[in-house]
C-alpha positions as CSV (number, residue, x, y, z in Angstrom):
1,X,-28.0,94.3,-20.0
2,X,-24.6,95.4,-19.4
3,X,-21.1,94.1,-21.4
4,X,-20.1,92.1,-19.3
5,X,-23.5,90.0,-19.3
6,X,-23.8,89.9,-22.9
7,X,-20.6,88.5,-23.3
8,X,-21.6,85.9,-20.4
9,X,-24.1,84.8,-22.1
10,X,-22.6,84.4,-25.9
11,X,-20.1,82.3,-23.7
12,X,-22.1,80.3,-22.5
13,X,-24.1,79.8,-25.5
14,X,-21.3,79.0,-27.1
15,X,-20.3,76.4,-24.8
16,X,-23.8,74.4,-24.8
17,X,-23.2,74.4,-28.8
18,X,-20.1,73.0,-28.5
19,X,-21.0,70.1,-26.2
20,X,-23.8,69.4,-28.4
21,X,-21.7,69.4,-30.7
22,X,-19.4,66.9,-29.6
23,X,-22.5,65.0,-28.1
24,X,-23.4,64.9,-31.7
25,X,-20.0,63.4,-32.9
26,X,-19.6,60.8,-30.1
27,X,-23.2,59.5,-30.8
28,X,-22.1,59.1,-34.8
29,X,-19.3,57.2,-33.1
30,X,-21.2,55.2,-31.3
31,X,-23.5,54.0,-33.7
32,X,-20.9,53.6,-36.3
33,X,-19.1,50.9,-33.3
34,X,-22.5,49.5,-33.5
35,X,-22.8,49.0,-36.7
36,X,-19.6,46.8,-37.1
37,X,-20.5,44.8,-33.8
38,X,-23.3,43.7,-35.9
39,X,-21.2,43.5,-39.0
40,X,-18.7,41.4,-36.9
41,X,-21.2,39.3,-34.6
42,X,-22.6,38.1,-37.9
43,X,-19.5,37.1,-39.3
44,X,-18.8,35.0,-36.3
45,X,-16.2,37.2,-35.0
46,X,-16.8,37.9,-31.2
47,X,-13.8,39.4,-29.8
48,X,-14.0,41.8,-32.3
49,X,-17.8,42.2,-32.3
50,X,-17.4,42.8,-28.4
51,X,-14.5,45.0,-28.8
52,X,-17.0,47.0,-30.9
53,X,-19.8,46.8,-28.3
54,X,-17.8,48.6,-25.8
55,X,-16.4,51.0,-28.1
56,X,-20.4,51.8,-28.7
57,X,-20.6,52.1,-25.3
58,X,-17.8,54.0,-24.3
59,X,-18.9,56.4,-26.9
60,X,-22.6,56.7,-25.9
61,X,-21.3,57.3,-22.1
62,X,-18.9,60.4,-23.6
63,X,-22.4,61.6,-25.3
64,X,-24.7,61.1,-22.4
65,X,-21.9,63.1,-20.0
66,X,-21.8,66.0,-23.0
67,X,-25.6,66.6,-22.8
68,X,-25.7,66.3,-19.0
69,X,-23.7,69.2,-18.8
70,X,-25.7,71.0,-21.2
71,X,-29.0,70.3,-19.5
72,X,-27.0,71.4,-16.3
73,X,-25.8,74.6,-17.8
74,X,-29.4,75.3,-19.0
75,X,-30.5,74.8,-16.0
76,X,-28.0,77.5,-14.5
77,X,-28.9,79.8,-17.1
78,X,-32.8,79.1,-17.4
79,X,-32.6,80.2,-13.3
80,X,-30.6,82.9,-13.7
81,X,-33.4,84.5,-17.0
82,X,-36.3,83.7,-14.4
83,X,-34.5,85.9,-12.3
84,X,-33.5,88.3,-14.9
85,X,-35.5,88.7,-18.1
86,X,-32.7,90.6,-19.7
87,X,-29.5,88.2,-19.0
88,X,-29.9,86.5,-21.8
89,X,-30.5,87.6,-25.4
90,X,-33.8,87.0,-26.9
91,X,-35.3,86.9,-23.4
92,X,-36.7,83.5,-21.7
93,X,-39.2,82.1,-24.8
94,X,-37.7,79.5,-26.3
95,X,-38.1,80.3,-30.4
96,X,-39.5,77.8,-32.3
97,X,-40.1,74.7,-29.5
């Protein structure tokens, strides 16, 4: 594996951890909206219980698009190690799934 490669693939590593990362984050968010829907549905507020809903919502969209582009970028990569058992560090086994 060359320099260039390795760095490539740190890179892109690096960039699947981030957007799970952020997937991570927008999901708390999302339940946390949830929660005070709930919170505000049983209070007998419904504006604000729906404002909440779609704040949920809008949230679990942002998480679903952040691990959509990790599943793509694994697919990218996963192609390119079947191709190329040294592209990517460690090899293709997956470590402890």
């Amino acid at each position: 594996m060359d320099e260039f490669s390795s760095l490539d693939a740190r890179a892109d590593a690096q960039a699947m951890a981030h957007f799970h990362h952020r997937a991570a984050q927008e999901l708390l968010l999302a339940y946390q909206s949830n929660k005070e829907a709930k919170r505000h549905h049983a209070s007998g507020a419904v504006r604000a219980a729906l404002h909440h809903a779609r704040l949920s919502l809008s949230h679990s969209w942002a998480a679903y698009a952040c691990l959509s582009q990790v599943l793509e970028k694994s697919s990218v990569l996963s192609a390119a190690s079947w191709s190329d058992p040294g592209a990517m560090p460690g090899g293709t086994a997956c470590k402890g799934h």
